[in-house]
PDB file of N, CA, C and O in Angstrom, chain B, residues numbered from 101:
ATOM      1  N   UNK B 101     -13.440  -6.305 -35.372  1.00  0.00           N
ATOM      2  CA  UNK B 101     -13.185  -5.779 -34.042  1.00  0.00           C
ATOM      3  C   UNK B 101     -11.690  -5.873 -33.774  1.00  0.00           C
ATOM      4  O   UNK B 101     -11.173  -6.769 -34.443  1.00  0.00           O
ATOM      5  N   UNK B 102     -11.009  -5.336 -33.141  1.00  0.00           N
ATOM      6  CA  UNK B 102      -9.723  -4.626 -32.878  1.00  0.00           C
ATOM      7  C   UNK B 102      -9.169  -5.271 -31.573  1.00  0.00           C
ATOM      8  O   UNK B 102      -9.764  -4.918 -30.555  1.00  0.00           O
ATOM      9  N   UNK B 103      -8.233  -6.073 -31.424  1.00  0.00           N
ATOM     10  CA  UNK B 103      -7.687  -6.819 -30.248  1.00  0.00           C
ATOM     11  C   UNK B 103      -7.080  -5.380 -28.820  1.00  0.00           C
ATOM     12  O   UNK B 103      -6.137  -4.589 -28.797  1.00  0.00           O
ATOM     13  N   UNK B 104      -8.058  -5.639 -27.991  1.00  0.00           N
ATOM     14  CA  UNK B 104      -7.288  -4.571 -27.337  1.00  0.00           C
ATOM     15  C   UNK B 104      -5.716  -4.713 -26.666  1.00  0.00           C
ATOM     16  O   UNK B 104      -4.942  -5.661 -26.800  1.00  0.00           O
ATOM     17  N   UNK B 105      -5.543  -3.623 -26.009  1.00  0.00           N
ATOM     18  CA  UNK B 105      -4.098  -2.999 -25.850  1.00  0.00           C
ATOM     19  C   UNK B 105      -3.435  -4.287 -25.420  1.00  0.00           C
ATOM     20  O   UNK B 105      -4.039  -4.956 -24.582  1.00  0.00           O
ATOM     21  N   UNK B 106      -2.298  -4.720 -25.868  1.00  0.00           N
ATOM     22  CA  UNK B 106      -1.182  -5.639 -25.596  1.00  0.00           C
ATOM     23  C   UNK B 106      -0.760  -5.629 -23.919  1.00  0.00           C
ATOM     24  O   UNK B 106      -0.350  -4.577 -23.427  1.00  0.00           O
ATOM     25  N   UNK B 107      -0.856  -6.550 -23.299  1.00  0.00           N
ATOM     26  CA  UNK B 107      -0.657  -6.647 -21.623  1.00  0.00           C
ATOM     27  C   UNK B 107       1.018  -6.086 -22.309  1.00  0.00           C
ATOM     28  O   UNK B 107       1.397  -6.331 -23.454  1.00  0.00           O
ATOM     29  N   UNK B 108       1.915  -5.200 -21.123  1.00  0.00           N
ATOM     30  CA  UNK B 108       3.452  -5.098 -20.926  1.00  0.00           C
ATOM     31  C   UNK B 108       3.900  -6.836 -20.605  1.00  0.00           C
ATOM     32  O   UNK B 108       3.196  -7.794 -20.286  1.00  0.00           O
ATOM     33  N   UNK B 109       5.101  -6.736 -20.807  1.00  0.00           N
ATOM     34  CA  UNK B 109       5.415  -7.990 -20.740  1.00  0.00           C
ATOM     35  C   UNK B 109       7.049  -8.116 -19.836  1.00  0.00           C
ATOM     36  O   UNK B 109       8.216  -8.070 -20.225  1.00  0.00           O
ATOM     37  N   UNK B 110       6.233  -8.336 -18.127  1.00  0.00           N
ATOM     38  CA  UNK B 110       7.347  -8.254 -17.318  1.00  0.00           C
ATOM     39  C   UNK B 110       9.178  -8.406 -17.614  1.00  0.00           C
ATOM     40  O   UNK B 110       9.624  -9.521 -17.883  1.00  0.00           O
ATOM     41  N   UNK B 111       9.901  -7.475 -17.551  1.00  0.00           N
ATOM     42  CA  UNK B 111      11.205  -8.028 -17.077  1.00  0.00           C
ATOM     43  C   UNK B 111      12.200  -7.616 -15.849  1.00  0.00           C
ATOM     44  O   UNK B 111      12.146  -6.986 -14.792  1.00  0.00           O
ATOM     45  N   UNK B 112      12.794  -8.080 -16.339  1.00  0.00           N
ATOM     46  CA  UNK B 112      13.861  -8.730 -15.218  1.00  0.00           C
ATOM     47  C   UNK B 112      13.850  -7.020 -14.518  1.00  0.00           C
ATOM     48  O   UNK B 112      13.802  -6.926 -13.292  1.00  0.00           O
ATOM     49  N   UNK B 113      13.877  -6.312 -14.990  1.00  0.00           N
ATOM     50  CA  UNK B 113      14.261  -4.968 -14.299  1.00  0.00           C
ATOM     51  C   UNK B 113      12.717  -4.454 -13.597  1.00  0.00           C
ATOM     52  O   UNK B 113      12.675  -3.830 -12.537  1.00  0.00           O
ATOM     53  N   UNK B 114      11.750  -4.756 -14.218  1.00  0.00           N
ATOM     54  CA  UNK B 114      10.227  -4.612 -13.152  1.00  0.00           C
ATOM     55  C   UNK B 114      10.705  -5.223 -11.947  1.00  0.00           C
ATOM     56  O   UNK B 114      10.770  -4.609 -10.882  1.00  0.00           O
ATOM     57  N   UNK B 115      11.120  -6.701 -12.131  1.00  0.00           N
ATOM     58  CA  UNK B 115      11.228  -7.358 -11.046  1.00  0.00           C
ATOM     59  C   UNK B 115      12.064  -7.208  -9.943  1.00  0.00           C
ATOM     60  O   UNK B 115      11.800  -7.528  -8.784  1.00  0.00           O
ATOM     61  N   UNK B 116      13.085  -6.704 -10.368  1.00  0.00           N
ATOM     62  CA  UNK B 116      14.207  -5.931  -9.413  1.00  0.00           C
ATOM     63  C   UNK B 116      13.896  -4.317  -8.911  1.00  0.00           C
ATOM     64  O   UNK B 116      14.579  -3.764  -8.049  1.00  0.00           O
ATOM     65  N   UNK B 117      12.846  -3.728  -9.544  1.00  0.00           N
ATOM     66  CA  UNK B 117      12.150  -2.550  -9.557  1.00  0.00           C
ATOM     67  C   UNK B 117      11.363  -2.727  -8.121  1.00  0.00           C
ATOM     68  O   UNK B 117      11.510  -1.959  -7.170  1.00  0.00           O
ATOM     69  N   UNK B 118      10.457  -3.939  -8.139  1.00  0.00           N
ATOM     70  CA  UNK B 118       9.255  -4.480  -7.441  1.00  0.00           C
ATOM     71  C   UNK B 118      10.152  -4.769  -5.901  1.00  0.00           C
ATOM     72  O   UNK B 118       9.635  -4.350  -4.865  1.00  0.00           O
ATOM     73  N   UNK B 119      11.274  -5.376  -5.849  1.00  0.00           N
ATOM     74  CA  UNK B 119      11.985  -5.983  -4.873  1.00  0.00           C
ATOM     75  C   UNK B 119      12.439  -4.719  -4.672  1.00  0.00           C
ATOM     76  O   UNK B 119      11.506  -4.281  -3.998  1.00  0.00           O
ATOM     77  N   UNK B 120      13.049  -4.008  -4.756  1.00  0.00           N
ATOM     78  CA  UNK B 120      13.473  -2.198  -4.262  1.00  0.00           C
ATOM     79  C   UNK B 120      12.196  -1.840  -3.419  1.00  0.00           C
ATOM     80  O   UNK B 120      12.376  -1.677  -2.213  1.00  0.00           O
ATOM     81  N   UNK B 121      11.080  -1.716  -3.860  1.00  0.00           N
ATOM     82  CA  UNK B 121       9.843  -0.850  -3.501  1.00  0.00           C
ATOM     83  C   UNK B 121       9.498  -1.894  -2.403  1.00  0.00           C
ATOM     84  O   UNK B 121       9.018  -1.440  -1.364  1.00  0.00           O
ATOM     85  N   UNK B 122       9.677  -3.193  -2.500  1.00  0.00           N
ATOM     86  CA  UNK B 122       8.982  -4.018  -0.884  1.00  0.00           C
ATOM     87  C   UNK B 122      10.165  -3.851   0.096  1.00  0.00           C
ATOM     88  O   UNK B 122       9.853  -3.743   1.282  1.00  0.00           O
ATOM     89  N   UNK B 123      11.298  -3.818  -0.179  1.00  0.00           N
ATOM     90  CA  UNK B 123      12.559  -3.285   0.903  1.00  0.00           C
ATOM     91  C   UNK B 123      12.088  -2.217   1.257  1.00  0.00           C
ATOM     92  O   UNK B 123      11.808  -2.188   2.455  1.00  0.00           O
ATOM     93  N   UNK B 124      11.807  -0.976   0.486  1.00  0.00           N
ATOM     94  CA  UNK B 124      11.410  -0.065   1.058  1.00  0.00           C
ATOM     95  C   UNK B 124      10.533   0.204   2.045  1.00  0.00           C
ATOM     96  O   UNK B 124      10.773   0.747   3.123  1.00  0.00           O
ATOM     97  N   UNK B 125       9.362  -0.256   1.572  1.00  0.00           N
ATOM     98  CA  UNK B 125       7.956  -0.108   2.470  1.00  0.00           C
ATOM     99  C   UNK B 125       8.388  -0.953   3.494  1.00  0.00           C
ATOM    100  O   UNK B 125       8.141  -0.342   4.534  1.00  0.00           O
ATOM    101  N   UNK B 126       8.913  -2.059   3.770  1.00  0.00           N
ATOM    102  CA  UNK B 126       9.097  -2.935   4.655  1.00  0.00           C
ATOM    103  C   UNK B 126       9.882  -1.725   6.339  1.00  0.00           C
ATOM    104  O   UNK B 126       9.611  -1.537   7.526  1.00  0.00           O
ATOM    105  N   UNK B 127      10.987  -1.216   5.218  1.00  0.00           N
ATOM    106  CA  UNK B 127      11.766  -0.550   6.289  1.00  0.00           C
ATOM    107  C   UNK B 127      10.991   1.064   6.713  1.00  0.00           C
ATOM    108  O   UNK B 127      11.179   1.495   7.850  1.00  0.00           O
ATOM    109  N   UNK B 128      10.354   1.669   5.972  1.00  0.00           N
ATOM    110  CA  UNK B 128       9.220   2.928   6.474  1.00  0.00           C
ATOM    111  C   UNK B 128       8.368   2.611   7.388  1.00  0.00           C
ATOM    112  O   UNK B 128       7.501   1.786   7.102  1.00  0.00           O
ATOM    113  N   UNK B 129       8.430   3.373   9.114  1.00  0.00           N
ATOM    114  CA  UNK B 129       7.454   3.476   9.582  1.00  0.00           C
ATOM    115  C   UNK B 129       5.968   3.582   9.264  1.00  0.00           C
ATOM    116  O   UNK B 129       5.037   2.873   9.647  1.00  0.00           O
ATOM    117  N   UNK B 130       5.981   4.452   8.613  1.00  0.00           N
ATOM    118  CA  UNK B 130       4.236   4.485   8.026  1.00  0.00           C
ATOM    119  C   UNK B 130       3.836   3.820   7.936  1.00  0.00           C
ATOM    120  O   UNK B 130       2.801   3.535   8.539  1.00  0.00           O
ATOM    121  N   UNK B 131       4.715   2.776   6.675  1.00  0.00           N
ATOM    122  CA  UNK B 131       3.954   2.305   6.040  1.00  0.00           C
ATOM    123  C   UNK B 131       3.312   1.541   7.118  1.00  0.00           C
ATOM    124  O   UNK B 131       2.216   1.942   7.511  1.00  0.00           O
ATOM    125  N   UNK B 132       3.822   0.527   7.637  1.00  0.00           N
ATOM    126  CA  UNK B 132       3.581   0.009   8.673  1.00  0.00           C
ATOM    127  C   UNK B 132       2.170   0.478   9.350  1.00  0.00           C
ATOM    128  O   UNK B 132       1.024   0.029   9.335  1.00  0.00           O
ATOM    129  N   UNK B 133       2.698   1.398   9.844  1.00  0.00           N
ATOM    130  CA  UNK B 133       1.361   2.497  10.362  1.00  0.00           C
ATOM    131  C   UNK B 133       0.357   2.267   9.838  1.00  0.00           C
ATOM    132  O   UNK B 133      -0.560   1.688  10.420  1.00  0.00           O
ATOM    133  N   UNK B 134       0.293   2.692   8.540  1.00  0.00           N
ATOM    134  CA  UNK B 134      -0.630   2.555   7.469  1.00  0.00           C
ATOM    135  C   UNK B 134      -1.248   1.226   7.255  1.00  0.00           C
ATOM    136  O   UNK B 134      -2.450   0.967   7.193  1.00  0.00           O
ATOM    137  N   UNK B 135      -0.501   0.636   7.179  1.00  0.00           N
ATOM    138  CA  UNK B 135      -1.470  -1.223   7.011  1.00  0.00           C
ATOM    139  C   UNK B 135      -2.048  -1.758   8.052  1.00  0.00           C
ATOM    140  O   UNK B 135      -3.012  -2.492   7.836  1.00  0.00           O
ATOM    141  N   UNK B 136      -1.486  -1.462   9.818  1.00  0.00           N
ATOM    142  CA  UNK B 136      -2.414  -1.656  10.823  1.00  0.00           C
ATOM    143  C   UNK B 136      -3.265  -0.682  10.948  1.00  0.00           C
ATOM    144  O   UNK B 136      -3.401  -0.492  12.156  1.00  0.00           O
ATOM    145  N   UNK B 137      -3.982   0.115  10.290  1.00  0.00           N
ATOM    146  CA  UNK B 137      -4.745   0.644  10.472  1.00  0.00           C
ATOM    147  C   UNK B 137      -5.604   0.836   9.416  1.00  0.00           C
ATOM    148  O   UNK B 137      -6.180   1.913   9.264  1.00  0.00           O
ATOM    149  N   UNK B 138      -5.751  -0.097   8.669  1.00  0.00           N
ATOM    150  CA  UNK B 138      -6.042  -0.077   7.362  1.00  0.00           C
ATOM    151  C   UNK B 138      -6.559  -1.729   7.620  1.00  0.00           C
ATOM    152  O   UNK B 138      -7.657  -2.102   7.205  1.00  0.00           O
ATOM    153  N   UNK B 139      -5.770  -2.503   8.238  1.00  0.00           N
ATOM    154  CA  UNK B 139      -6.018  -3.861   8.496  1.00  0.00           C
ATOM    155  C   UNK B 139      -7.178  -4.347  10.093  1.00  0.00           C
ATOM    156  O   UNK B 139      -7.739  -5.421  10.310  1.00  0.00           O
ATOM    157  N   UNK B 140      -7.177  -3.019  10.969  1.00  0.00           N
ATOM    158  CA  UNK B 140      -8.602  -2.498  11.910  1.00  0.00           C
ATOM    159  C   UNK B 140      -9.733  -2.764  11.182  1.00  0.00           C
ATOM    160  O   UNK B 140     -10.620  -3.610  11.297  1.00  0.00           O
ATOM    161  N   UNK B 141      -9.455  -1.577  10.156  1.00  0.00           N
ATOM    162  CA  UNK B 141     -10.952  -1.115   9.529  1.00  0.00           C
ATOM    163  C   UNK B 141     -11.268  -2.114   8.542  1.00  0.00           C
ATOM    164  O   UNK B 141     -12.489  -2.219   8.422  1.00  0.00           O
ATOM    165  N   UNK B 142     -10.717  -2.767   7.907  1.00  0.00           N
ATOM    166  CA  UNK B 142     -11.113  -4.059   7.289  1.00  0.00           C
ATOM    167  C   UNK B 142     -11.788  -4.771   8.162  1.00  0.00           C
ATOM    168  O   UNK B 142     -12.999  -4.985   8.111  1.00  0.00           O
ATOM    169  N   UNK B 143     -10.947  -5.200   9.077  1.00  0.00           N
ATOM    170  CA  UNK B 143     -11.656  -6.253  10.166  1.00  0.00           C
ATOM    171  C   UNK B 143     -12.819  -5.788  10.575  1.00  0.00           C
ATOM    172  O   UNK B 143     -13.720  -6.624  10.495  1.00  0.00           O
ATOM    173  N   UNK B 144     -13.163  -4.630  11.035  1.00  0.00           N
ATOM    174  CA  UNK B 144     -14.036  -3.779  11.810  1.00  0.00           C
ATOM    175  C   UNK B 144     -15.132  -3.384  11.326  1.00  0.00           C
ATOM    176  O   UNK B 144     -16.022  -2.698  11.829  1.00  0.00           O
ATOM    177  N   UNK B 145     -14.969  -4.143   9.683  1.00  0.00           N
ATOM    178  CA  UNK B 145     -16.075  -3.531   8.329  1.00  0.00           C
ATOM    179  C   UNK B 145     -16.367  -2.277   8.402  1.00  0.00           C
ATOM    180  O   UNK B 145     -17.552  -1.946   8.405  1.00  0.00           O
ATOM    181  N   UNK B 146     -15.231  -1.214   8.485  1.00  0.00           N
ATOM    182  CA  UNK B 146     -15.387  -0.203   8.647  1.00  0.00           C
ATOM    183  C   UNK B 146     -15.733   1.092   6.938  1.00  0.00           C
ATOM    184  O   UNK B 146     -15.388   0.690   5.827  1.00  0.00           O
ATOM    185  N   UNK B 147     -16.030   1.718   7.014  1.00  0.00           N
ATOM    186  CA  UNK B 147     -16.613   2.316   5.276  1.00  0.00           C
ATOM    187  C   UNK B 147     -16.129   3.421   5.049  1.00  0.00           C
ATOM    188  O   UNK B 147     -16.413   4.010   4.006  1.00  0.00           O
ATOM    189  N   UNK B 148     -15.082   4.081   6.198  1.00  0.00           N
ATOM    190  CA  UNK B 148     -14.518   5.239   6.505  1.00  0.00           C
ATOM    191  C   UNK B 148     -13.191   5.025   7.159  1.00  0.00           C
ATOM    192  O   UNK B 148     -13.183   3.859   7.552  1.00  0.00           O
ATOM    193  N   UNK B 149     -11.805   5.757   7.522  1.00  0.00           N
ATOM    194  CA  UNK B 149     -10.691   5.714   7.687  1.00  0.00           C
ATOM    195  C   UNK B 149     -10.901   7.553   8.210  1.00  0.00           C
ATOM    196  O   UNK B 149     -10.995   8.409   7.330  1.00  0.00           O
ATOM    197  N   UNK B 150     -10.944   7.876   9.472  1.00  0.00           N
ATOM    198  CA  UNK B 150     -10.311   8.709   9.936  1.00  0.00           C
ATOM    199  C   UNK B 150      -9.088   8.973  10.824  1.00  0.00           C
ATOM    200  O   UNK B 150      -9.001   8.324  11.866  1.00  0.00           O
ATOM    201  N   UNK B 151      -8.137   9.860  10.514  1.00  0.00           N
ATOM    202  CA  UNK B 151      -6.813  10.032  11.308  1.00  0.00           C
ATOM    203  C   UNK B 151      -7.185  11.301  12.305  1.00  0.00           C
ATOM    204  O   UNK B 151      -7.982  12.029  11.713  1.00  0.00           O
ATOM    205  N   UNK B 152      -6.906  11.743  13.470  1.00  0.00           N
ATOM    206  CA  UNK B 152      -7.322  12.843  13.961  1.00  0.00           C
ATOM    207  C   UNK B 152      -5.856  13.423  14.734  1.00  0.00           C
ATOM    208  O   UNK B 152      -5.536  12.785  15.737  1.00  0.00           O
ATOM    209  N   UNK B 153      -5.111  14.377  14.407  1.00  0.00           N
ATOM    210  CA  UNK B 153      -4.179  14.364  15.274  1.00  0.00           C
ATOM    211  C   UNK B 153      -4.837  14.982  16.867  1.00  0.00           C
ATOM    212  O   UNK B 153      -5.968  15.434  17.046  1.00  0.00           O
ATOM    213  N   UNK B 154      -3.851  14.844  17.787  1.00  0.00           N
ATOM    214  CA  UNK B 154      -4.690  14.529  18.990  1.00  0.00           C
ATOM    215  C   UNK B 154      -3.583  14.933  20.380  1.00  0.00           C
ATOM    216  O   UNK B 154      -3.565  14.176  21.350  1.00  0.00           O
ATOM    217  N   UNK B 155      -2.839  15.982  20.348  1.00  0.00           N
ATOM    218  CA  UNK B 155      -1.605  16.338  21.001  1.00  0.00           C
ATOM    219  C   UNK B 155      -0.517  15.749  20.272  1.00  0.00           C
ATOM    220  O   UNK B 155      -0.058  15.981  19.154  1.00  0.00           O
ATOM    221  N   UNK B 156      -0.086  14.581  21.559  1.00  0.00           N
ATOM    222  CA  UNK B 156       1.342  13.639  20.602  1.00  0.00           C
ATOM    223  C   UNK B 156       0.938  12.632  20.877  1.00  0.00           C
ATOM    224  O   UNK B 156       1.486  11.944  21.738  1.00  0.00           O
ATOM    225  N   UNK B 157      -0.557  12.105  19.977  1.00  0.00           N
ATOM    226  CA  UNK B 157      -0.684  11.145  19.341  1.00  0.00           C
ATOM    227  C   UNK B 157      -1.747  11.054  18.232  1.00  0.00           C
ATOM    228  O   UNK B 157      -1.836  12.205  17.805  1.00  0.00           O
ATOM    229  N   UNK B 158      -2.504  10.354  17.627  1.00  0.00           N
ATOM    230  CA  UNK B 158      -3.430  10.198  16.506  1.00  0.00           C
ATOM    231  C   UNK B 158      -4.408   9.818  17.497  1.00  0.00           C
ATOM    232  O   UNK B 158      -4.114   9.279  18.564  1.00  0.00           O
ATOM    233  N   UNK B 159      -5.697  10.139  17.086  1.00  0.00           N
ATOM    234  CA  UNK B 159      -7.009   9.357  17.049  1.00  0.00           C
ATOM    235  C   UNK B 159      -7.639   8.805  15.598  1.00  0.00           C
ATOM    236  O   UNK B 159      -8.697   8.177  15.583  1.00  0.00           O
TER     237      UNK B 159
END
C-alpha cells in the first residue's frame, strides 16, 4: 500500500501570506458583515442564510 500525498510543509512566506489575508478581512466591511450574520444563524441553529435586498437596507 502506497503512503498517501505528503502534507505541504508550512513556511515562513505562508505565514506572512496568512497575516496579509487577516489584515485584510479585519479591515473589509463585509467581511465583518458576513461573520455577524453568519454568527446569528449559528446561534439561531439556523439551516439556511438568506440576504434579501430591501430598499437601503438588507433583510
Amino acid at each position: 500500500r502506497l503512503p498517501g500525498p505528503a502534507a505541504p510543509t508550512p513556511s515562513a512566506d505562508d505565514d506572512a501570506d496568512l497575516g496579509a489575508l487577516r489584515r485584510a478581512s479585519e479591515a473589509a466591511p463585509v467581511i465583518a458583515l458576513v461573520d455577524h450574520i453568519l454568527a446569528r444563524a449559528v446561534a439561531s441553529r439556523a439551516s439556511d442564510v438568506h440576504v434579501e435586498p430591501a430598499g437601503d437596507r438588507l433583510r
